[in-house]
Residue, then its C-alpha position, 0 to 999 in steps of 0.5 A: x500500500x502507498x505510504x504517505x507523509x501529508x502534514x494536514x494544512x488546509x489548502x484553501x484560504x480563510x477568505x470568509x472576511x475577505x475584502x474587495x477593492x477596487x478589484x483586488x482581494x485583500x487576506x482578512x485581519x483575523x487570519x491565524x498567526x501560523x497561516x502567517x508564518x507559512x506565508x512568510x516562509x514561502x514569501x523568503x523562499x519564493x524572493x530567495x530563488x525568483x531574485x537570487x540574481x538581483x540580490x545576490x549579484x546586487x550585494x556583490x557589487x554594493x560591497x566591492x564599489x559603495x562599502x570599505x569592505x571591497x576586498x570581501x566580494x574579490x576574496x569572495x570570487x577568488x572563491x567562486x573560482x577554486x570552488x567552482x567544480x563543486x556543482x559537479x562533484x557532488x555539490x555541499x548539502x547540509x543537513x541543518x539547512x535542509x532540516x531548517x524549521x521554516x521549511x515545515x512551515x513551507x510545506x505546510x502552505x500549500x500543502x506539499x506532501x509525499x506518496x511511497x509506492x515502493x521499496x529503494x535499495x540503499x545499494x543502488x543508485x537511481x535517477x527520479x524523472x519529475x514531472x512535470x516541471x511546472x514553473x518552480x519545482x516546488x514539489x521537487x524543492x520540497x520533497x528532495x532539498x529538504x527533509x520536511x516531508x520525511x524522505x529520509x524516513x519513507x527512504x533510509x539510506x537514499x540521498x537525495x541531489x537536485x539538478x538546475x541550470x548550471x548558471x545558478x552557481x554563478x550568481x554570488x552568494x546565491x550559489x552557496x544556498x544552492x549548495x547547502x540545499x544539495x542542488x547540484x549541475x544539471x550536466x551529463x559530467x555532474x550526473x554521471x559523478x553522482x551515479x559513479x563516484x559516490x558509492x550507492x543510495x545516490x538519487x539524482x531528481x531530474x525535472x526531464x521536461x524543463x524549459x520547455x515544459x515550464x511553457x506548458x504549465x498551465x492550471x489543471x493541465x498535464x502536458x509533458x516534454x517526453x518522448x525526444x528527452x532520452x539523455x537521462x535513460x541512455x545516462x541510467x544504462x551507462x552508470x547502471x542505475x535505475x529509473x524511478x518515475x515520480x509525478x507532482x500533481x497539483x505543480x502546475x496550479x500554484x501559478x497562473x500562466x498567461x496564455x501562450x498556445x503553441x503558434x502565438x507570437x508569445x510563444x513564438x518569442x518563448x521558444x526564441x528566448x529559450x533556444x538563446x539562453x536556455x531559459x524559459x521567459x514564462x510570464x506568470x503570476x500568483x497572489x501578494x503578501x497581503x492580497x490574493x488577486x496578483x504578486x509572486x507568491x504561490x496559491x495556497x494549491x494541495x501538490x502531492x508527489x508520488x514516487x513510483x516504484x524503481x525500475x532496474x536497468x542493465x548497466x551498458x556502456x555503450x547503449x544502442x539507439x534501440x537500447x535507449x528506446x526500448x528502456x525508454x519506452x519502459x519508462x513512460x508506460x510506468x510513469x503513465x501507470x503511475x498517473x493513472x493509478x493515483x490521479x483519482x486520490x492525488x488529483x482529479x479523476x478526470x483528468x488526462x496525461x499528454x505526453x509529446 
C-alpha cells in the first residue's frame, strides 16, 4: 500500500472576511498567526530563488564599489573560482539547512506532501524523472532539498541531489544556498559523478521536461516534454542505475500562466528566448503578501508527489539507439501507470496525461 507523509494544512484560504477593492482581494485581519508564518516562509523562499540574481549579484557589487569592505566580494570570487567544480562533484548539502524549521512551515502552505509506492535499495543508485516541471519545482524543492516531508524516513539510506541550470552557481552568494540545499549541475559530467563516484543510495531528481515544459504549465493541465528527452535513460544504462518515475500533481496550479498556445507570437518569442539562453521567459503570476488577486507568491494549491516504484536497468556502456528506446519506452508506460493509478486520490479523476 502507498505510504504517505501529508502534514494536514488546509489548502484553501480563510477568505470568509475577505475584502474587495477596487478589484483586488485583500487576506482578512483575523487570519491565524501560523497561516502567517507559512506565508512568510514561502514569501523568503519564493524572493530567495525568483531574485537570487538581483540580490545576490546586487550585494556583490554594493560591497566591492559603495562599502570599505571591497576586498570581501574579490576574496569572495577568488572563491567562486577554486570552488567552482563543486556543482559537479557532488555539490555541499547540509543537513541543518535542509532540516531548517521554516521549511515545515513551507510545506505546510500549500500543502506539499509525499506518496511511497515502493521499496529503494540503499545499494543502488537511481535517477527520479519529475514531472512535470511546472514553473518552480516546488514539489521537487520540497520533497528532495529538504527533509520536511520525511524522505529520509519513507527512504533510509537514499540521498537525495537536485539538478538546475548550471548558471545558478554563478550568481554570488546565491550559489552557496544552492549548495547547502544539495542542488547540484544539471550536466551529463555532474550526473554521471553522482551515479559513479559516490558509492550507492545516490538519487539524482531530474525535472526531464524543463524549459520547455515550464511553457506548458498551465492550471489543471498535464502536458509533458517526453518522448525526444532520452539523455537521462541512455545516462541510467551507462552508470547502471535505475529509473524511478515520480509525478507532482497539483505543480502546475500554484501559478497562473498567461496564455501562450503553441503558434502565438508569445510563444513564438518563448521558444526564441529559450533556444538563446536556455531559459524559459514564462510570464506568470500568483497572489501578494497581503492580497490574493496578483504578486509572486504561490496559491495556497494541495501538490502531492508520488514516487513510483524503481525500475532496474542493465548497466551498458555503450547503449544502442534501440537500447535507449526500448528502456525508454519502459519508462513512460510506468510513469503513465503511475498517473493513472493515483490521479483519482492525488488529483482529479478526470483528468488526462499528454505526453509529446
Amino acid at each position: 500500500q502507498p505510504q504517505q507523509l501529508n502534514n494536514g494544512a488546509s489548502h484553501t484560504p480563510s477568505a470568509s472576511s475577505a475584502m474587495k477593492v477596487l478589484g483586488v482581494e485583500f487576506a482578512p485581519l483575523n487570519i491565524p498567526l501560523k497561516r502567517r508564518m507559512q506565508t512568510l516562509a514561502v514569501v523568503l523562499g519564493a524572493g530567495l530563488f525568483f531574485f537570487g540574481v538581483f540580490w545576490g549579484t546586487g550585494l556583490f557589487v554594493y560591497l566591492l564599489f559603495f562599502t570599505p569592505f571591497y576586498y570581501l566580494p574579490l576574496l569572495y570570487a577568488v572563491w567562486m573560482v577554486y570552488d567552482s567544480k563543486t556543482p559537479k562533484r557532488g555539490g555541499r548539502p547540509i543537513a541543518w539547512v535542509r532540516r531548517w524549521f521554516v521549511w515545515n512551515y513551507a510545506r505546510d502552505y500549500y500543502p506539499v506532501s509525499l506518496v511511497k509506492t515502493g521499496e529503494l535499495d540503499p545499494g543502488r543508485n537511481y535517477i527520479f524523472g519529475y514531472h512535470p516541471h511546472g514553473i518552480v519545482c516546488v514539489g521537487a524543492f520540497i520533497n528532495f532539498a529538504t527533509e520536511s516531508t520525511g524522505f529520509d524516513k519513507l527512504y533510509p539510506g537514499i540521498k537525495t541531489l537536485l539538478l538546475t541550470l548550471n548558471m545558478n552557481f554563478y550568481i554570488p552568494f546565491s550559489r552557496e544556498l544552492a549548495l547547502f540545499y544539495g542542488l547540484i549541475s544539471a550536466d551529463r559530467d555532474s550526473l554521471r559523478w553522482m551515479l559513479t563516484k559516490q558509492g550507492g543510495g545516490n538519487a539524482a531528481i531530474i525535472a526531464v521536461g524543463g524549459a520547455q515544459e515550464a511553457l506548458d504549465a498551465h492550471k489543471g493541465m498535464s502536458v509533458l516534454t517526453l518522448r525526444n528527452r532520452k539523455g537521462f535513460v541512455r545516462c541510467a544504462l551507462q552508470c547502471g542505475a535505475d529509473l524511478v518515475p515520480v509525478f507532482s500533481f497539483g505543480e502546475n496550479d500554484i501559478f497562473y500562466q498567461v496564455k501562450n498556445s503553441p503558434g502565438s507570437r508569445l510563444r513564438w518569442f518563448q521558444e526564441r528566448m529559450k533556444a538563446l539562453t536556455g531559459f524559459s521567459p514564462v510570464i506568470f503570476y500568483g497572489r501578494g503578501i497581503f492580497q490574493y488577486s496578483f504578486g509572486y507568491v504561490p496559491f495556497r494549491k494541495k501538490v502531492v508527489v508520488v514516487v513510483g516504484r524503481p525500475i532496474g536497468l542493465p548497466k551498458i556502456e555503450n547503449p544502442t539507439a534501440e537500447d535507449v528506446s526500448f528502456w525508454h519506452e519502459k519508462y513512460i508506460t510506468a510513469l503513465t501507470e503511475l498517473f493513472e493509478e493515483h490521479k483519482e486520490k492525488c488529483g482529479d479523476k478526470d483528468a488526462s496525461l499528454t505526453v509529446l
